[in-house]
VEXGUDREN-570949 format. One record per residue (C-alpha): x, y negated, z negated. Coordinates in pm, whole numbers, plus 32768, in hexadecimal, padded with zeros to 4 digits. Layout:
BEGIN
XYZ;...
//
This chain:
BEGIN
6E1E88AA19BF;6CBD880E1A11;6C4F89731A77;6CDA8A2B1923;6C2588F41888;6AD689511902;6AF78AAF189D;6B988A4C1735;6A87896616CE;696C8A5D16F5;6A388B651624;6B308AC31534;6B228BF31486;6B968CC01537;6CB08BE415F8;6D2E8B4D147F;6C718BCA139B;6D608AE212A2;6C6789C612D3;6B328A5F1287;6BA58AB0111A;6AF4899410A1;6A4F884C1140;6B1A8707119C;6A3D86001282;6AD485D513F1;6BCA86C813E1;6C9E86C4153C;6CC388381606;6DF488B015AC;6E4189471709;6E6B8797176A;6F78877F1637;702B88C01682;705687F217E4;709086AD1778;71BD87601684;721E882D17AD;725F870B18A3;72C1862B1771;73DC874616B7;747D87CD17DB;758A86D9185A;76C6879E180D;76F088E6189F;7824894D17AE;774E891916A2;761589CF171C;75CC8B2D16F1;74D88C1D1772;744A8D7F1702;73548E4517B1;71FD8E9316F3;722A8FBD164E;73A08FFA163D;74D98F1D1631;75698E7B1796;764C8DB1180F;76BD8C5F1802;761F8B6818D6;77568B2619A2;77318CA319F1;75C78CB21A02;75288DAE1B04;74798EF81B32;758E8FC81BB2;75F190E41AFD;7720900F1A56;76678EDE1A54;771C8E2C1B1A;764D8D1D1C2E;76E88C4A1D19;76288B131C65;76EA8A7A1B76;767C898E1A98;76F8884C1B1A;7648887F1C2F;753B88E31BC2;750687AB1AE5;75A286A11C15;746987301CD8;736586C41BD6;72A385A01C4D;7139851F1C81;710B85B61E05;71C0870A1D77;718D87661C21;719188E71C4B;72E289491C2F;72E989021A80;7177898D1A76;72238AEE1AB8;725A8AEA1952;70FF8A8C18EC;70D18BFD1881;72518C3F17FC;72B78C5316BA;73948B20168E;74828A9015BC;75278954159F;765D88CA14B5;766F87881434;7508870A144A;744A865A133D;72DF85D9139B;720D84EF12CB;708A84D012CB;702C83A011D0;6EDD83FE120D;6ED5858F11EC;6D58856611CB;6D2D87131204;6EA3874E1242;6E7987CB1390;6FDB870B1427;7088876612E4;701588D61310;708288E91486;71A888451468;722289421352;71F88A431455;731789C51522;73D589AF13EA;73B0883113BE;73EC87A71253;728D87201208;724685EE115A;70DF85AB113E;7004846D105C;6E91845C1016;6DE0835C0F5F;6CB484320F1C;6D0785450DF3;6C3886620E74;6CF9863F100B;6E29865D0F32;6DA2879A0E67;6D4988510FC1;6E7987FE105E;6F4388690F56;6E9C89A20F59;6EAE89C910D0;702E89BB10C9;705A8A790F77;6F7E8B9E102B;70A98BF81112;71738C640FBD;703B8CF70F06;700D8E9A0EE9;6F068EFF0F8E;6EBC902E0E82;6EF28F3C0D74;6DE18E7A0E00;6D0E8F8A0DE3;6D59901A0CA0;6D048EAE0C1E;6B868EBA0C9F;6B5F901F0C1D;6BB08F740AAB;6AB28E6F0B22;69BC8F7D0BA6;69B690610A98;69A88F210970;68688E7A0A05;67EB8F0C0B4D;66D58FCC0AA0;667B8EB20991;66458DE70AB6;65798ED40BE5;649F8F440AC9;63D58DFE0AD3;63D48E510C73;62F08F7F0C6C;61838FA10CBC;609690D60CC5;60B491650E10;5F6591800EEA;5FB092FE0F62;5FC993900E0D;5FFE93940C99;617F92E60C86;622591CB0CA1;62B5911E0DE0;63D58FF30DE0;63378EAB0E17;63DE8DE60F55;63638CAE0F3B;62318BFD0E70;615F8B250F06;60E58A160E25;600588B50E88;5FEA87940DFC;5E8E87060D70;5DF685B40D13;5CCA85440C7A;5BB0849B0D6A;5B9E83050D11;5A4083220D37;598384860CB5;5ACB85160C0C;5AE3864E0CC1;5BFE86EE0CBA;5CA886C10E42;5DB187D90EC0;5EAC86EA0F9B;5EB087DD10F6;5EC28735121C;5E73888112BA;5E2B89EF122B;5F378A8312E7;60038B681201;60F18C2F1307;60EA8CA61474;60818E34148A;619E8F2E14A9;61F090671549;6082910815B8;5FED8FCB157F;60AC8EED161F;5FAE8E441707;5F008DEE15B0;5F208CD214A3;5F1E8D0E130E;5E5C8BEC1279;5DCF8BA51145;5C3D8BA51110;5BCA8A6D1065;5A8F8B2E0FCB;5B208C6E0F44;5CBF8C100F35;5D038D4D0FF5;5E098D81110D;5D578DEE1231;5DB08E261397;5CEB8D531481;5D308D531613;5D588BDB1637;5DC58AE8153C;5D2289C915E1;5BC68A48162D;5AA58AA51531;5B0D8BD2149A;5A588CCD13A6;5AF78D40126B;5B048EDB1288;5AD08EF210F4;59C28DE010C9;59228D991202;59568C2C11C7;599B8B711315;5A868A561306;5B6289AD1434;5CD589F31388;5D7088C5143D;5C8587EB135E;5D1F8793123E;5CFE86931107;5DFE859C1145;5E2B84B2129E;5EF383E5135F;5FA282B81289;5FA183651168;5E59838C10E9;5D7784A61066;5C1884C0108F;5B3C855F0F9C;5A5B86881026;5948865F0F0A;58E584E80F38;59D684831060;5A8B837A0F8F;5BD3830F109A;5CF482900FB5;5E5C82700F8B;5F2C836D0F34;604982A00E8F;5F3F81BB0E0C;5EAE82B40D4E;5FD383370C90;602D81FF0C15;5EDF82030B6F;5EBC837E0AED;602D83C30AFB;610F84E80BC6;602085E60C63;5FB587180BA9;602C88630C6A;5F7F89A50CBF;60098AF30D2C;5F368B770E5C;5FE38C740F14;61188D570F10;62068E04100D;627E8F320F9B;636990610FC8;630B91A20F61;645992AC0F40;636B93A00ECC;629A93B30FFF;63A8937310E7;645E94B01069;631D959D108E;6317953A120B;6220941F120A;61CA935C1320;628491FB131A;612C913C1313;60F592081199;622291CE110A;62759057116D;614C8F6B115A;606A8E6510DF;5F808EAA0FC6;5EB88D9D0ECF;5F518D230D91;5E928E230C80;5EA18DDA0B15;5F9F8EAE0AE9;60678DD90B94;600C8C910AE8;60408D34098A;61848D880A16;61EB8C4B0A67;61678BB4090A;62448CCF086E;63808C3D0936;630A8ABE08BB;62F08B080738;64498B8F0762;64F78A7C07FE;645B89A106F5;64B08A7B05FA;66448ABA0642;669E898305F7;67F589F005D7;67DD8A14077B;6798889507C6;6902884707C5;691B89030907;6808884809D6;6892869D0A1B;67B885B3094B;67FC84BA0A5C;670183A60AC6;66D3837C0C33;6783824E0C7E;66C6814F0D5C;6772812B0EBD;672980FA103B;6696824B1043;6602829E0EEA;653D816E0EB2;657E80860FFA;649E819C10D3;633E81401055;631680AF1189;63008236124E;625082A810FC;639D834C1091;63D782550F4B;641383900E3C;63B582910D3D;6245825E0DB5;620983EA0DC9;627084040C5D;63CF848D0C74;64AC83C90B43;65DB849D0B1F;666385AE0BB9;65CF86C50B14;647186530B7F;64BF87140CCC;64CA884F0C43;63B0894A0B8F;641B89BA0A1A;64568AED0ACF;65248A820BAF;660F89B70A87;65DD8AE80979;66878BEB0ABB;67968ACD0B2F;68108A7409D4;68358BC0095A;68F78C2F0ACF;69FE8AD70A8F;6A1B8B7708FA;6A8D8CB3099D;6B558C2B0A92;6C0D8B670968;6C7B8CB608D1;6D248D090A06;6E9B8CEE098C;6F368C980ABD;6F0C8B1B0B1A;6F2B8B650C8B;6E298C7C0CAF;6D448BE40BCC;6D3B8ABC0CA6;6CF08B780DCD;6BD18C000D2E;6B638A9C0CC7;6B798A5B0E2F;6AAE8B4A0E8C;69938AE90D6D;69CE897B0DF3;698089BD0F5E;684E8AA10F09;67B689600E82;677088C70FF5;663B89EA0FF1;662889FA0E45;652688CC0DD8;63EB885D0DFA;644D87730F25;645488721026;634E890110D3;62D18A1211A8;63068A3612FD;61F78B031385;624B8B1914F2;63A38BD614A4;63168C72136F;643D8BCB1290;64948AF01192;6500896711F4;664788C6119A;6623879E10B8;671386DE1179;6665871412F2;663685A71316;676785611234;665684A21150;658884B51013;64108510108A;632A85B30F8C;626786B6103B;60F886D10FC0;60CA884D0F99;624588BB0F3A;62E58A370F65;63AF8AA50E17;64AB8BA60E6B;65448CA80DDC;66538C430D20;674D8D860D34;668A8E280E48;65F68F5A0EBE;664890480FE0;65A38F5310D9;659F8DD510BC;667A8CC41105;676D8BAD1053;676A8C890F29;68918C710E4F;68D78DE20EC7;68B68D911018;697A8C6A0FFA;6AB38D130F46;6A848E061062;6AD68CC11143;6C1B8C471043;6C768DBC1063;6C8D8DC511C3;6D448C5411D0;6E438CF310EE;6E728E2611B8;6E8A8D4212DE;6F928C401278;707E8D6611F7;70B08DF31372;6FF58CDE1470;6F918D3C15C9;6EF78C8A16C9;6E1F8C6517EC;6E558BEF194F;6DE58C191AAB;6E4F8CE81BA5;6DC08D2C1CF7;6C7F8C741C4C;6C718D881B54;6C988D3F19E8;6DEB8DF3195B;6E418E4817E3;6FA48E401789;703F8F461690;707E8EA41567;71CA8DD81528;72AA8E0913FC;72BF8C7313A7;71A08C5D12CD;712F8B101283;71A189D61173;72F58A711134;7372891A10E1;7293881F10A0;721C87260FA5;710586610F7E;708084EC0EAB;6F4B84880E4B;6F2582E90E76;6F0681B20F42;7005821C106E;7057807D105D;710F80E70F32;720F81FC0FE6;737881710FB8;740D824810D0;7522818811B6;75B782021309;75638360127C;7480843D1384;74A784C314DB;732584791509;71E183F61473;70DA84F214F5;6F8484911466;6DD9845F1465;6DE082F613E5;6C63826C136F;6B8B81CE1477;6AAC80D413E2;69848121133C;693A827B13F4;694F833F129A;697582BD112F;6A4783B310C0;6A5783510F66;68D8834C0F4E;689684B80FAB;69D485520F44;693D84F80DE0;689885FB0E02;697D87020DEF;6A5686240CE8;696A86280BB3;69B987BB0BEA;6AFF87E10C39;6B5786DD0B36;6AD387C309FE;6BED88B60A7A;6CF487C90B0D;6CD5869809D9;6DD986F808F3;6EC887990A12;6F2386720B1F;6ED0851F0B2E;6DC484820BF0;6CC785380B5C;6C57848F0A3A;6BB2839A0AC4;6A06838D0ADB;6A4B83490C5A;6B0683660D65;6BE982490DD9;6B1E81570E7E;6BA87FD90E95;6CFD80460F44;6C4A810F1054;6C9C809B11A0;6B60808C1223;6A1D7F8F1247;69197F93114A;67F27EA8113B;67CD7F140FBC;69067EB40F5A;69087D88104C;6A2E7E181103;6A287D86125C;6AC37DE81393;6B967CCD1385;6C3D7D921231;6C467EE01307;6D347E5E13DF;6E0C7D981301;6E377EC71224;6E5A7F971375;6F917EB813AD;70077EC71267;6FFB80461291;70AE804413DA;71A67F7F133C;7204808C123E;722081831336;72EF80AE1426;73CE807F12E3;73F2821D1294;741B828D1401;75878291149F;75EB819215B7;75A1828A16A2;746C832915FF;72FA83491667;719D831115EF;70A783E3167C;6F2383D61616;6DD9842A1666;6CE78309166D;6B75830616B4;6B1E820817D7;69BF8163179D;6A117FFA1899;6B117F381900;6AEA7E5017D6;6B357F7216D2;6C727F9D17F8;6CD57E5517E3;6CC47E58166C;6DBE7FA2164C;6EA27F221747;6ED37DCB167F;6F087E63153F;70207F3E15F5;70B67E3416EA;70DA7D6915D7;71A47E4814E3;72C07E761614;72297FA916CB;71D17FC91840;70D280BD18B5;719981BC19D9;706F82CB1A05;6F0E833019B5;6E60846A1A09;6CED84DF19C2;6CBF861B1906;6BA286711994;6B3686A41B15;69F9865F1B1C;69B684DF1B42;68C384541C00;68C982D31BC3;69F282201B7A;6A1280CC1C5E;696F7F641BE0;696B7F401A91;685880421A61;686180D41923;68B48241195B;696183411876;6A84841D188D;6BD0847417B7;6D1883FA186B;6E7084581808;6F4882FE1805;70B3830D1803;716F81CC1793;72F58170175D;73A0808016A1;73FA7F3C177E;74FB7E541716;748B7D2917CB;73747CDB18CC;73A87BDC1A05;72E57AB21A4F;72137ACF1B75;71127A2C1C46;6FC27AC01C50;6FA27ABF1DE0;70E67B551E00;70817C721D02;6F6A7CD01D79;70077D051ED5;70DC7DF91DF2;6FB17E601D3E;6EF27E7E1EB1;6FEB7F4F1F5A;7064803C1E1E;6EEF80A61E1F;6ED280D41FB9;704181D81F86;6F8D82861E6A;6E8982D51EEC;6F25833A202D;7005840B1F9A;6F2384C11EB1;6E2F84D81FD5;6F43858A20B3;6FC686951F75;6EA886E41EA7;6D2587331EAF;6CA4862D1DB1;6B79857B1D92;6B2A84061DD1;6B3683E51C77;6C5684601BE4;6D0183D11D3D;6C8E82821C9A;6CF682BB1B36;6E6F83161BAB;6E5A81E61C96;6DD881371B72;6F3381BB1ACE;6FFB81681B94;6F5B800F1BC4;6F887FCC1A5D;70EE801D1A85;71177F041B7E;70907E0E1AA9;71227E6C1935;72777E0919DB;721A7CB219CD;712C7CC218C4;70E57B601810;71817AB91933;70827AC81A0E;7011796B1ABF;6ED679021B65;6E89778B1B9F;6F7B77441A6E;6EF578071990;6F5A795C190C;6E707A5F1962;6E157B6E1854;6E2F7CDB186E;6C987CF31878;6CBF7C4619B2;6DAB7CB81A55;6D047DF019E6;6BA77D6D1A8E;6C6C7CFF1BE0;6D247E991BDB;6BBE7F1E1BE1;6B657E5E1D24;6CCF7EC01DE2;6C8580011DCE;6B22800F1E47;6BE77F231F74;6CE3800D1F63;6C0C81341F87;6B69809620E6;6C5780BF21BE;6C01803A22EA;6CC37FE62428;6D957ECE2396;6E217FB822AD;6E6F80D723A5;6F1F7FF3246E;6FEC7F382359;705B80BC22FC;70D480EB244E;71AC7FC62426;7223805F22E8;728081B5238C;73EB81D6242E;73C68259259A;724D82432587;7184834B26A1;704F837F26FB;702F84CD2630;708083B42500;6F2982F725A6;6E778437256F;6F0C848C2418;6EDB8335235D;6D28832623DD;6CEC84552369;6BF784392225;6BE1829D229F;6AE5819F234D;6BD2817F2464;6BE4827925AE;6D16829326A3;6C0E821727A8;6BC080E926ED;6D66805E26D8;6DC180D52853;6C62800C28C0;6CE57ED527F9;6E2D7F442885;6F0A7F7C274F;6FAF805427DA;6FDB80E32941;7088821B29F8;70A9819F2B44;724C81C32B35;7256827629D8;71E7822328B2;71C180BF285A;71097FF02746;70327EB627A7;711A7DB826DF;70ED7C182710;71F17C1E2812;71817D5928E8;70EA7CE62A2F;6F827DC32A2D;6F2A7D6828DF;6F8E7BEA291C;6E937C0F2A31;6D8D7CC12967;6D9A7BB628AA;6DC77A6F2967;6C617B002A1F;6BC77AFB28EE;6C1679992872;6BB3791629B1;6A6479A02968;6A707A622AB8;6A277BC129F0;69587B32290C;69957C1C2801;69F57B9F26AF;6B6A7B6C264D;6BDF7C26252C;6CC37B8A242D;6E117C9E24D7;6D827BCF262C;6DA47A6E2571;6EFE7A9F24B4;6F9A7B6D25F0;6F4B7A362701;6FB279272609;70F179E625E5;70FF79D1276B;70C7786E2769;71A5781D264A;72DE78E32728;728E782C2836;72A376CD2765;7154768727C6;704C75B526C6;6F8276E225CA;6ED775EA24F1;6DA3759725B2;6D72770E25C0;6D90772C2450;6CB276262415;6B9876A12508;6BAF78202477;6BEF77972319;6CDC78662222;6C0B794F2113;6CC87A53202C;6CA57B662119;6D757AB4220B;6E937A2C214E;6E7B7BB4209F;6E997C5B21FA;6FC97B482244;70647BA92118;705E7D002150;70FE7CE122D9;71DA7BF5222A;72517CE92150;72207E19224C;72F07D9F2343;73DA7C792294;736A7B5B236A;730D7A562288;725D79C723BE;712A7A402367;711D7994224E;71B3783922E0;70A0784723EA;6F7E780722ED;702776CC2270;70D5772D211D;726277372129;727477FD1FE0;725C792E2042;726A79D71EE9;70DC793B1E76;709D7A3F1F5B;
//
């Protein structure tokens, strides 16, 4: 999965294009849910059926590629051979087209619907919740696109198209520079400018006077902007003196106006001051168009070179006028304000709690929403949501509004260029408000070229639709990347979504499974930037479903921590439990949760495994979704998605903590092992299925645990996990040896087999005699004559080598046999943890309690 993984997230459009119809924050690949629901749906073979891509097949219990379709693997066995060390068997049908009866999956937080959408593939029943108003209006639209016409679709944005597409381009054209017509205007290029404290010059805000990179001939160039004339002129280097080619001014482009900590610098009198500072006192910044990118069809049809008809050029007056024209529209069509939100910006961790990065929207001058956008920009977008209004079919028309809702990530006065790639920038890059100084106003409805358009993006709804009518998908095979035909179970056939606080659902032993992205922390505020998208969607949406007629998003029953609404982490994982608790409550007695959680440290572990310990659930697995981890062992914080699957457990046992982490100790040592000897992984996702499987040991006695007398928390026990399996993962000689004890009819082909990818050598245990061939195989035990002698040497000091702690605990066991004193031994050596851990573990190994007894405690089970 981890490979397809790789692969999906650097082209989610073309592996499910579904989830690139419109923006939702953290969205999981949907390759890992179409896994999770394989492994999680498929437990019944006579209610399980399977089609090939492409054409109708045969039932699983039939399933082959004969010519009648029959196999000699039938589904029972095919599912009884599913387990950690072997997984392969089920992934056959990674790339089927399967069914399941039966089913019915709940997500209580659907966030972008991805588990909802994957599960409806198999035919699951999909229930799926959202707090947040606009994940509900994307999901809903994800699973209503699988019963949507395609042609339909189409016919809709025609209607659109021919109402308002040329009302809104004409205020995108500019004269073109190779002749006497018009080209389409890409992008405009506008910068913001503030009066000097001092002289009262008039200060352009570039940090630089880079416009764009240089294309196609001129690619080893850079387009910047000349601070004498205002022209866009090549220049070799960007960051070296350059001369203007139409002034002759020389300038160094990398030298702008404004500096580090967000300051601007005068270039009359030098005056150094602050930009925030300064609009406070002369209010929001004044904005000037410099520079264009353009599209000419004209020139491109007469067989111009690329570099002629899609460029840079100044801003003219033409162009200026232009704009004006567009502005004393919008403020005369009054009549189109009710389609633009009147919305304030509501204050919140990200809005107004930023100032301290400079990103505070309030300080640059922003007060409600439609401060981010040019009168352009609001004149085009409310007359495209009027049109989309008319549209008499609910459905389509919201498809459209999709579409108009996603182009606004690149549509405002917040984005800005990026003149490496020669491309607009998304809003939401660093999934935060920050007012860019010199802003890039697109083209609303878009011309041939250009991106996040509201063409281009109903080109991207289009496609989703197309895609969730007949699904295919991708796999590997022989490390090549393979497209399946397209399957005939489109997508959301039965499903239904809520919008509200999931604490709320009043479902009761009702779902097969829980398969969901729960909220981790404070790593997005959802409700802050989905906002954004609300005040829009809600001028459509406000009369039709509830939840959107609000100013805001939901924000006080977010599960999450926010310093601005003084919600702690201590209220994260209370309302964490409370949320586990509705889901233990809705699944079956034999159901499963399984979710995707974003590790940070063990203290954010600990956290998540109280709140679902607590509730009655034990963790049995985890699994990272991605491959490559590099760090992952003592409490550094690293970060990587894990899949957790959890059960419902009716009671847990008491236990002692030395006793459990023996458990703990040796479940990590078999993992390990057995991973090591079936499957190419790395050290860290070794360690996060260890870490699984760990967890798994200890939510069995959960709340029970004892240490000292007291009862130890799930942070640390979490804490004392970490440090087992770094132990775990040094195996030494010890360990070898305690395996070999462990192994029925032990050889010395097991001797070579258990130190391979270990500290110990075969060399190493025969020289300290553990185990010797002399009259077959035989292992160096406390009561076998050569290793009592390797030994006995040793503690009379003859050898003078050190004794280990196997040394120590083997020749007391000797002693103790014999009925001969052990106590001044243990008090000359002394008794740490690592010794009374190693007797524990020959304790258990072997079932001589012995081992224990030797070291002075007769209660074997502290151990």
């Amino acid at each position: 999965m981890n490979e397809i993984a790789e692969k999906e997230g650097r082209a989610k459009m073309y592996y499910r294009p579904i989830y690139t119809m419109h923006k939702w924050w953290a969205r999981r690949l949907g390759c890992v849910f179409r896994a999770v629901s394989l492994y999680t749906l498929l437990d019944d073979p006579e209610k399980v059926s399977v089609f090939e891509p492409g054409h109708e097949g045969n039932t699983l219990a039939a399933y082959g590629d004969g010519p009648d379709g029959e196999s000699d693997i039938d589904v029972a066995s095919l599912l009884e051979r599913v387990d950690m060390t072997d997984p392969e068997s089920l992934w056959e049908l990674y790339p089927k087209d399967v069914r399941v009866e039966d089913k019915k999956i709940l997500d209580p937080f659907m966030g972008g619907g991805t588990s909802l959408v994957e599960a409806s593939r198999f035919g699951a029943e999909v229930v799926g919740n959202d707090l947040n108003p606009v994940a509900w209006f994307v999901t809903k639209k994800e699973l209503e696109a699988g019963q949507t016409d395609v042609e339909d679709l189409e016919a809709a944005f025609e209607q659109v198209k021919e109402d308002v597409a040329d009302e809104i381009t004409q205020y995108y054209k500019t004269p073109c520079p190779n002749g006497d017509h018009d080209a389409d205007v890409m992008y405009n290029f506008w910068v913001k400018e503030l009066d000097c404290v001092s002289c009262g010059h008039t200060v352009p805000l570039f940090k630089d006077y880079r416009v764009a990179a240089g294309r196609y001939e001129n690619d080893d160039k850079y387009n910047v902007l000349c601070p004498g004339c205002g022209s866009v002129t090549l220049v070799d280097d960007w960051q070296s003196e350059s001369v203007c080619n139409d002034c002759g001014h020389g300038f160094v482009p990398k030298e702008g106006n404004v500096s580090r900590g967000g300051k601007y610098n005068c270039p009359d009198c030098g005056q150094k001051y602050a930009i925030t500072d300064a609009i406070q006192e002369q209010g929001a910044p004044d904005l000037r168009l410099y520079a264009l990118e353009y599209y000419c069809e004209h020139c491109d049809n007469t067989g111009e070179n690329k570099s002629a008809y899609k460029g840079y050029k100044q801003a003219e007056r033409y162009d200026i006028d232009l704009f004006e024209q567009a502005k004393t529209e919008w403020e005369e069509r009054e009549g189109l304000y009710e389609y633009v939100p009147h919305e304030k910006i509501p204050e919140g961790a990200i809005t107004a709690a930023s100032s301290v990065s400079g990103n505070d929207v309030f300080q640059h001058g922003y007060e409600s929403w439609q401060d981010m956008f040019t009168e352009r920009q609001l004149l085009s977008l409310a007359k495209l949501l009027r049109s989309i209004e008319s549209v008499d079919d609910q459905n389509l028309s919201e498809y459209l509004l999709l579409a108009a809702s996603e182009s606004l990530r690149y549509t405002n006065k917040m984005v800005s260029y990026n003149t490496t790639y020669n491309k607009i920038g998304d809003f939401f890059r660093n999934n935060s408000f920050t007012p860019p100084t010199y802003p890039v106003e697109n083209n609303v409805w878009g011309a041939k070229w250009g991106s996040g358009t509201f063409s281009a993006m109903f080109d991207m709804v289009k496609t989703g639709v197309e895609y969730a009518n007949s699904p295919t998908e991708r796999h590997i095979k022989d490390g090549e990347t393979v497209k399946t035909p397209e399957f005939s179970q489109s997508i959301g056939e039965n499903a239904e979504i809520h919008q509200g606080d999931m604490r709320q659902l009043d479902y009761e032993d009702e779902f097969d499974a829980v398969i969901t992205d729960p909220p981790y922390y404070d790593n997005i505020i959802y409700s802050e930037v989905a906002d954004y998208f609300y005040v829009w969607q809600k001028v459509l949406l406000e009369d039709e479903y509830p939840g959107f007629d609000q100013d805001k998003t939901p924000r006080v029953e977010s599960i999450v921590t926010n310093p601005y609404l003084d919600k702690t982490a201590e209220d994260f994982e209370s309302e964490l439990g409370q949320a586990f608790s509705v889901i233990k409550r809705a699944l079956k007695d034999d159901g499963s949760l399984t979710f995707t959680y974003h590790h940070s440290d063990s203290e954010s572990w600990g956290e998540l495994l109280e709140s679902l310990c607590n509730v009655g659930f034990e963790v049995t697995a985890t699994y990272p979704i991605t491959a490559d981890i590099n760090k992952f062992i003592g409490g550094e914080a690293v970060s990587f998605d894990i899949i957790v699957v959890a059960r419902p457990l009716d009671e847990t046992e008491p236990a002692s903590w030395k006793s459990l982490r023996r458990d703990i100790y040796r479940t990590a040592r078999r993992t390990r092992k057995q991973l090591e000897e079936n499957r190419e992984l790395s050290r860290g996702d070794i360690g996060v299925m260890e870490m699984g499987a760990c967890f798994r040991e200890y939510s069995k006695h959960h709340g029970k645990v004892q240490r000292g007398g007291e009862i130890m928390s799930a942070k640390e026990v979490v804490q004392e996990i970490y440090g087992i399996i770094q132990e775990a993962s040094d195996i030494g000689v010890e360990d070898v040896f305690i395996d070999l004890l462990d192994t029925p009819s032990p050889s010395f082909d097991d001797v070579n087999k258990l130190c391979r990818g270990t500290n110990a050598k075969p060399e190493e245990l025969k020289e300290m005699c553990l185990y010797n061939q002399d009259d077959g195989f035989q292992l160096g035990t406390w009561d076998e004559e050569k290793r009592q002698a390797y030994i006995q040497e040793r503690v009379n000091g003859d050898g003078g080598d050190h004794l280990s702690n196997l040394d120590k605990l083997q020749f007391l066991r000797y002693r103790y046999e014999k009925g001969q004193a052990v106590q001044n031994y243990v008090q000359k050596w002394g008794v740490d943890d690592d010794l009374r851990e190693l007797a524990g573990r020959l304790a258990d190994v072997t079932g001589d309690d012995a081992y224990a007894r030797v070291l002075g405690d007769r209660d074997i089970t502290s151990y």
